[in-house]
DOGU-614622 format. One record per residue: residue number from 1; residue in one letter; x, y, z of N, C-alpha, C, O in turn. Coordinates in Angstrom, 3 decimals. Each point is the difference from the previous one (the first is absolute). Last residue first. Example, Ala and Ser with C-alpha at 12.3 -4.5 7.8 and 13.67 -1.06 7.14 Angstrom:
2 / S / 12.850 / -2.250 / 7.080 / 0.820 / 1.190 / 0.060 / -0.770 / 1.090 / 0.730 / 0.509 / 1.108 / 0.169
1 / A / -0.219 / -6.828 / -0.239 / -0.890 / 1.190 / 0.000 / 0.900 / 1.200 / 0.000 / 1.036 / -0.019 / 0.665
***
This chain:
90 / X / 69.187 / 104.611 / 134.268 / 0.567 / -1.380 / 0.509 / -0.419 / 0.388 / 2.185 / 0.289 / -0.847 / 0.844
89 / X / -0.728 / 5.197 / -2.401 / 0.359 / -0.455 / -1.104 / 0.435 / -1.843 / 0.674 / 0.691 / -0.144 / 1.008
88 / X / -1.490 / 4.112 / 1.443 / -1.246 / -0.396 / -0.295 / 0.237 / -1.175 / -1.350 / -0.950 / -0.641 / -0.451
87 / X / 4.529 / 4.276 / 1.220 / -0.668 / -0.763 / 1.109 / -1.566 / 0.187 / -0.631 / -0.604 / 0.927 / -0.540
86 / X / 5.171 / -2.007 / -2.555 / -0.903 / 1.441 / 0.587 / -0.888 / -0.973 / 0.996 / -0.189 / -1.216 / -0.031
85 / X / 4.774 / -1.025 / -0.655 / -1.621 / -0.188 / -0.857 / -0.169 / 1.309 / 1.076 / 0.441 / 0.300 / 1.110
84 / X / 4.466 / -0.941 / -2.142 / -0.718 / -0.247 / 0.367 / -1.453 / 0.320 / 0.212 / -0.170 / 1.213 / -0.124
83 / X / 4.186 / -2.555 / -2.931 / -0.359 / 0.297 / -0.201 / -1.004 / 0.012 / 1.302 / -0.623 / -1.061 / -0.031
82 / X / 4.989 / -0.659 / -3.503 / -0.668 / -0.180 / 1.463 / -0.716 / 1.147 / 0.165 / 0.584 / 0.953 / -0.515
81 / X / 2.640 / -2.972 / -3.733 / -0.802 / 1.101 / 0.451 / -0.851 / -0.893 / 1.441 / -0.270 / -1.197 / 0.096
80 / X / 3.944 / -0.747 / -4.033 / -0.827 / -0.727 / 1.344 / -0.202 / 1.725 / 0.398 / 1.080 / 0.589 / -0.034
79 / X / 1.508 / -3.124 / -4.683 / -0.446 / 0.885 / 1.027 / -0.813 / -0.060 / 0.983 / -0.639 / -1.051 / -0.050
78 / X / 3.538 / -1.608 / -4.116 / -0.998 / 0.129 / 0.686 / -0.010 / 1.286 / 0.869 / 1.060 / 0.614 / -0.123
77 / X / 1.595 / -3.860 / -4.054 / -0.666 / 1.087 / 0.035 / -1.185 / 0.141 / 1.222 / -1.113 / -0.439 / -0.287
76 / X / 4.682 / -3.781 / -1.645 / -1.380 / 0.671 / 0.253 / 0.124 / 0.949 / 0.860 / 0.473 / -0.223 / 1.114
75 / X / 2.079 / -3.060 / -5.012 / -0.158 / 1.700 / 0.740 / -0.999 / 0.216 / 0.412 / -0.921 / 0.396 / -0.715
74 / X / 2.046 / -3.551 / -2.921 / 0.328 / -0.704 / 1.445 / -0.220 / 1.178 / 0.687 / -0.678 / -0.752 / 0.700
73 / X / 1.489 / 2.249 / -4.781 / -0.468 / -1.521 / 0.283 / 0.509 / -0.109 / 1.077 / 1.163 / 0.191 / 0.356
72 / X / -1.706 / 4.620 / -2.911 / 0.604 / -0.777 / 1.190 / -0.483 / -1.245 / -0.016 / -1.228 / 0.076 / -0.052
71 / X / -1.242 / 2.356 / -2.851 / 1.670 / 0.157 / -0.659 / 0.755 / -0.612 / 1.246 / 0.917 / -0.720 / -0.394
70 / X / -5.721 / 1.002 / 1.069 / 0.567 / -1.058 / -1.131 / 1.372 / 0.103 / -0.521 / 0.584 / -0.848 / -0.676
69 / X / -2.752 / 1.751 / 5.998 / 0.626 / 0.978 / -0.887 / 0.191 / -1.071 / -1.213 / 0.643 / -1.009 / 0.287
68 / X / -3.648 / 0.276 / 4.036 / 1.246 / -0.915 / -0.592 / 0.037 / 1.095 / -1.823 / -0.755 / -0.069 / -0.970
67 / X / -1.657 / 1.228 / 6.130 / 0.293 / 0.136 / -1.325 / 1.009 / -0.884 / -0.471 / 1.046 / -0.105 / 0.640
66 / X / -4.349 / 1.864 / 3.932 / 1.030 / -0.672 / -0.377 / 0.154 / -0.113 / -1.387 / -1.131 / 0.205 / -0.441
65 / X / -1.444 / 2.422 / 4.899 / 0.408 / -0.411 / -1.294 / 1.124 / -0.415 / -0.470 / 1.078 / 0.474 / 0.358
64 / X / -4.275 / 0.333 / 4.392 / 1.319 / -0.733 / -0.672 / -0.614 / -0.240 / -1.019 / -0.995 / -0.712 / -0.134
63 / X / -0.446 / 3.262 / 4.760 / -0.461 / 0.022 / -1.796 / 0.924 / -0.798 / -0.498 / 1.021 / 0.394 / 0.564
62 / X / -3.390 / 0.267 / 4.806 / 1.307 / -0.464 / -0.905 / -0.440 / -0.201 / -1.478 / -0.955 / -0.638 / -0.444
61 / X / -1.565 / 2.974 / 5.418 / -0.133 / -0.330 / -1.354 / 1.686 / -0.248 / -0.966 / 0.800 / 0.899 / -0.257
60 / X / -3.221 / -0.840 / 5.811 / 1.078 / 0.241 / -0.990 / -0.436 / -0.420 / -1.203 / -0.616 / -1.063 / -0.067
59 / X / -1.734 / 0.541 / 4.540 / -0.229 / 1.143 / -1.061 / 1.245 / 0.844 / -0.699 / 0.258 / 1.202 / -0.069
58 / X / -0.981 / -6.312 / 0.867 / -0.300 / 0.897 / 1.080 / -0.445 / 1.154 / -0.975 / -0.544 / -0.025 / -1.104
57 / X / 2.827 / -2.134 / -1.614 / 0.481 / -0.979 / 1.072 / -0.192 / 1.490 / 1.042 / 0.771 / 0.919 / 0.273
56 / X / -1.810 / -2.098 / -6.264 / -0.541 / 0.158 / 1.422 / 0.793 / -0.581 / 1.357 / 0.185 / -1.209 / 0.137
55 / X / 0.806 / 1.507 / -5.959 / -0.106 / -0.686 / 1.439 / -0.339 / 0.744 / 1.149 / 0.941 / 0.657 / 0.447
54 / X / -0.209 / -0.623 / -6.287 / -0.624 / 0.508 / 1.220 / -0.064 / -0.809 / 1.103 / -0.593 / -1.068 / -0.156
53 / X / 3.039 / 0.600 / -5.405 / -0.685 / -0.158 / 1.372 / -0.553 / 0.943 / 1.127 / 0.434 / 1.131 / -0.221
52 / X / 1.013 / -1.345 / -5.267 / -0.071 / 0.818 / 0.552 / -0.538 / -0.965 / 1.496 / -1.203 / -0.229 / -0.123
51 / X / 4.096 / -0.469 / -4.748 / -0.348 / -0.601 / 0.997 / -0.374 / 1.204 / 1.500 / 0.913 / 0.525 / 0.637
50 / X / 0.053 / 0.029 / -6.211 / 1.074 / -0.303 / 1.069 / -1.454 / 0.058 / 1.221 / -0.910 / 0.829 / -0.023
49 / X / 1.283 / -0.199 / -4.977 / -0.115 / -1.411 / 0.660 / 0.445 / 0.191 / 0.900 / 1.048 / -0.635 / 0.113
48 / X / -0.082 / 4.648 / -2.082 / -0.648 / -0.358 / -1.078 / 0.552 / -1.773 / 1.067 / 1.157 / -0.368 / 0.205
47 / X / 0.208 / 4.026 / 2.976 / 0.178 / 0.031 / -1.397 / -0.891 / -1.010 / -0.561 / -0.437 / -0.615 / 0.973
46 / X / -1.950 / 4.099 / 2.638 / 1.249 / -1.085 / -0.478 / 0.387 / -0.209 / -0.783 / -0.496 / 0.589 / -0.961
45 / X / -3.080 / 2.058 / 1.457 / 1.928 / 0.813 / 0.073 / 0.757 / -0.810 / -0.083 / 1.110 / 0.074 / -0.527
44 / X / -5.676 / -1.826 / 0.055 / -0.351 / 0.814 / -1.073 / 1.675 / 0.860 / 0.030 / 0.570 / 0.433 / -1.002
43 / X / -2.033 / -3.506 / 4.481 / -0.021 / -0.793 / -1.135 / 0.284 / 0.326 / -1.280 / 0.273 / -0.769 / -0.922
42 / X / -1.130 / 3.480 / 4.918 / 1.271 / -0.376 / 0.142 / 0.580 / -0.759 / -0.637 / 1.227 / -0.098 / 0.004
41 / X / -5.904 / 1.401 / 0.747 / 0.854 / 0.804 / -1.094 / 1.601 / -0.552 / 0.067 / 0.694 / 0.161 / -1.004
40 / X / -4.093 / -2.847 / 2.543 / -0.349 / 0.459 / -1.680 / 1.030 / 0.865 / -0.644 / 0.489 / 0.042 / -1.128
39 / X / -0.511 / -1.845 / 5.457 / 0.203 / -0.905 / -0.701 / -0.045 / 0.592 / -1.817 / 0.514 / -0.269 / -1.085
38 / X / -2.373 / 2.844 / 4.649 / 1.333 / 0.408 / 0.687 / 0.459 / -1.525 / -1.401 / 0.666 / 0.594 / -0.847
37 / X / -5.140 / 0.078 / 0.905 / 0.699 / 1.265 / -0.735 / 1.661 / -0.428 / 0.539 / 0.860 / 0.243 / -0.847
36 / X / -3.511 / -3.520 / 3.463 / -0.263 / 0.005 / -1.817 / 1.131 / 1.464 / -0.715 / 1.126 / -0.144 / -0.476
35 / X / -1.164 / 0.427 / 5.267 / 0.314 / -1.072 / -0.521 / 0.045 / -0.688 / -1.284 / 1.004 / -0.484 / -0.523
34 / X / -1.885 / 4.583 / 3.777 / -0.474 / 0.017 / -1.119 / 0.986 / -1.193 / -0.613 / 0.808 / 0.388 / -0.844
33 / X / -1.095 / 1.604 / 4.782 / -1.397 / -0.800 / 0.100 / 0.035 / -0.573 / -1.018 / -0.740 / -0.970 / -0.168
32 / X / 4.514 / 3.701 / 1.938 / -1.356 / 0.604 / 0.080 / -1.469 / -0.536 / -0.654 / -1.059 / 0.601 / -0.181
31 / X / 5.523 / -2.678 / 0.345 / 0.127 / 0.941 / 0.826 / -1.279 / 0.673 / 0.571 / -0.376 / 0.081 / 1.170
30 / X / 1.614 / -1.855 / -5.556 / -0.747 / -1.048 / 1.097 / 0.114 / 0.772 / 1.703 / -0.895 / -0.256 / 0.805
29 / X / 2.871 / 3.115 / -4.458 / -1.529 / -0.597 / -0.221 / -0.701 / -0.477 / 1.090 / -0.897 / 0.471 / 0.698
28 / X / 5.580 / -0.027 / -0.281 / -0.787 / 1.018 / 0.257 / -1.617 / 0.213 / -0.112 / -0.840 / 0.462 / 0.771
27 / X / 3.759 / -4.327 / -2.563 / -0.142 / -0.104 / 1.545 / -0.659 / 1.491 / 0.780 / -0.650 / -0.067 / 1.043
26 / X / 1.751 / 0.013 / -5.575 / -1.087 / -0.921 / 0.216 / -0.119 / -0.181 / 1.692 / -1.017 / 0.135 / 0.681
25 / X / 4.562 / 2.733 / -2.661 / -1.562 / 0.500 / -0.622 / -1.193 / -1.606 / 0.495 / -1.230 / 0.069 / -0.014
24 / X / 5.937 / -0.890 / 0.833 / -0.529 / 1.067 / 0.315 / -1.286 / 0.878 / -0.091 / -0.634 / 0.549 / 0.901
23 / X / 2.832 / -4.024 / -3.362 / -1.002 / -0.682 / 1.170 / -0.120 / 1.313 / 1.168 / -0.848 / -0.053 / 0.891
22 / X / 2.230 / 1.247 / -5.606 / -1.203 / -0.704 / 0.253 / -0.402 / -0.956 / 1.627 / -1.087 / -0.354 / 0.458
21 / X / 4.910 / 2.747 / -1.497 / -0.882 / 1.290 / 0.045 / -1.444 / -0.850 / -0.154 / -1.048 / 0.404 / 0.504
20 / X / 5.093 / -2.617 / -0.213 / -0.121 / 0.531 / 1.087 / -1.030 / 0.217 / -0.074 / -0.769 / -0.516 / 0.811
19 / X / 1.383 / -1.435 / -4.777 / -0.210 / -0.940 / 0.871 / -0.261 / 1.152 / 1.603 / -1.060 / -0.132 / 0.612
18 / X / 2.898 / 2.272 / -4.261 / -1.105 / -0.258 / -0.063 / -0.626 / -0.805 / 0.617 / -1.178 / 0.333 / 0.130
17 / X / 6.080 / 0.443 / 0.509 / -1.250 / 0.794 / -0.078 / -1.254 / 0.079 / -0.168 / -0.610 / 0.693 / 0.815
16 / X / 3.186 / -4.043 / -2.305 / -0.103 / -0.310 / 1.440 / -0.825 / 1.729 / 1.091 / -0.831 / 0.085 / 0.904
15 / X / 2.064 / -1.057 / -5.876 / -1.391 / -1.102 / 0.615 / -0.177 / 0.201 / 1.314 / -1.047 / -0.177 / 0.623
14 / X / 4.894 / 2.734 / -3.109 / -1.645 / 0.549 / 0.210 / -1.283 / -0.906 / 0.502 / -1.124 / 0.330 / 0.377
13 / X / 5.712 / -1.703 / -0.112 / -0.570 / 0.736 / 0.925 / -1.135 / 0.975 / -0.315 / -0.738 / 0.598 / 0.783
12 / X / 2.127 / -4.259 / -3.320 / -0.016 / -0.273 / 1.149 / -0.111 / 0.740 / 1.075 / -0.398 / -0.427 / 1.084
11 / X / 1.272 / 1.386 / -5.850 / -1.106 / -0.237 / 0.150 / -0.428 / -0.273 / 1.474 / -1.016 / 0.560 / 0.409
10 / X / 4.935 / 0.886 / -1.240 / -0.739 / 0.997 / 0.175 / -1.564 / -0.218 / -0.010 / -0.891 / 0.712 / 0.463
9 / X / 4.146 / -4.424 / -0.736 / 0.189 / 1.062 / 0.902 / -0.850 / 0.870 / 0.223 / -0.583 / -0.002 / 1.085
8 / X / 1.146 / -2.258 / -5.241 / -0.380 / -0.849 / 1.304 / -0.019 / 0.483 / 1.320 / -0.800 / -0.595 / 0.721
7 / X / 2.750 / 3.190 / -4.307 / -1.125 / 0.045 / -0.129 / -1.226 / -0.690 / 0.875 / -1.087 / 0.446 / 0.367
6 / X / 6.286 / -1.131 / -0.099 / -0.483 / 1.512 / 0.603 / -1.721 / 0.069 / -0.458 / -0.716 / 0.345 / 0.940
5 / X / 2.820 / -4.215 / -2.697 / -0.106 / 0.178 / 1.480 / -0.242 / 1.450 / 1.441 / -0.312 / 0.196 / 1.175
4 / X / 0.733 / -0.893 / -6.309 / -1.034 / -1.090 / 0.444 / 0.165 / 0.338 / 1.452 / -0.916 / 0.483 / 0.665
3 / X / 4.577 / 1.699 / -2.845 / -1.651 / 0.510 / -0.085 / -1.042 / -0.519 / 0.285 / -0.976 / 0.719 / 0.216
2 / X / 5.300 / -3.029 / -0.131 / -0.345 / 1.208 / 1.082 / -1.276 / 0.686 / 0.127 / -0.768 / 0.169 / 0.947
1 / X / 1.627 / -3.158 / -4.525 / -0.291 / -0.694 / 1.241 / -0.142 / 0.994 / 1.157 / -0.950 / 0.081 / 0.779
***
């Protein structure tokens, strides 16, 4: 049982790493125009189904990925990157 739960664990924070580094990498994208690619790749660090958004507010760019981990039930897994747009960009 211990071991279940240390493994649950470690899974949980590698998701959540990966969750950073993907809405990170995407909001940098969109950042610079690149909206499609910024969805594509962050689809590709995230973990395996996890939920990539983009939001616009002015010339702020917001990335939120989110993940429901299969060894955690009920656990959701997210991150939020900000990002502001190169000029000429939106």
């Amino acid at each position: 049982m211990v071991l279940g739960v240390c493994v649950a664990g470690l899974s949980a924070v590698g998701a959540q790493v990966r969750c950073v580094d993907a809405a990170r990498e995407a909001a940098r994208l969109a950042a610079r125009g690149d909206d499609r690619s910024a969805t594509e790749v962050a689809g590709r660090i995230a973990p395996k189904g996890a939920a990539v958004d983009l939001r616009w507010d002015g010339d702020l760019v917001y990335a939120r990925v989110s993940s429901r981990p299969p060894i955690l039930f009920g656990v959701n897994i997210s991150a939020q990157a900000v990002a502001v747009a190169e000029p000429g960009v939106r």
